[in-house]
N, C-alpha and C positions, 0 to 999 in steps of 0.2 A: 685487159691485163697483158701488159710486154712478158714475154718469155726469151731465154737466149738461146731454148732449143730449136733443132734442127728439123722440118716439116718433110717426110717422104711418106712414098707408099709401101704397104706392105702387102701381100698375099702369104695368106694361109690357106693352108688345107681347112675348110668346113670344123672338121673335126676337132681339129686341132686349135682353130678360133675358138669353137665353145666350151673346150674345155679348161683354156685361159679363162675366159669367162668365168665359169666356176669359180676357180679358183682367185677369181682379183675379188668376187663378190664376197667367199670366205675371208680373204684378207680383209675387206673395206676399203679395196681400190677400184680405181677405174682401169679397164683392160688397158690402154696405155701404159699407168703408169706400172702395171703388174710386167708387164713387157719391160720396160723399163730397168726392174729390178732383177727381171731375169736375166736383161742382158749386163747389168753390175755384176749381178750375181759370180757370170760364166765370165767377167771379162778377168776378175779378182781370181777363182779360181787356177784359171792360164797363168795369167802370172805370178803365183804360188809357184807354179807348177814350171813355168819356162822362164821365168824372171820377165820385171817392169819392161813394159812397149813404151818404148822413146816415139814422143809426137815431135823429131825436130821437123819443123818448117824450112 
């Protein structure tokens, strides 16, 4: 299956990996994509918050 996301690594704290955990199982996601939404989540919020981040290239 192609995807057009972006492949890196990440480090967590132990703790902090299993409690995503938890919590993507509550949703019915997969930790990935619970991360994923987290990081929408806080990107949406910022720009509430500071106005739209321009990706000019």
């Amino acid at each position: 299956m192609a995807t057009d996301k972006r492949v890196f690594t990440l480090r967590l704290k132990e703790e902090n990996f299993e409690k995503i955990r938890v919590i993507a199982e509550r949703n019915k996601r997969s930790i990935a994509m619970q991360i994923e939404y987290l990081i929408e989540q806080h990107i949406e919020e910022y720009e509430k918050d500071k106005g739209t981040i321009s990706l000019d290239k």
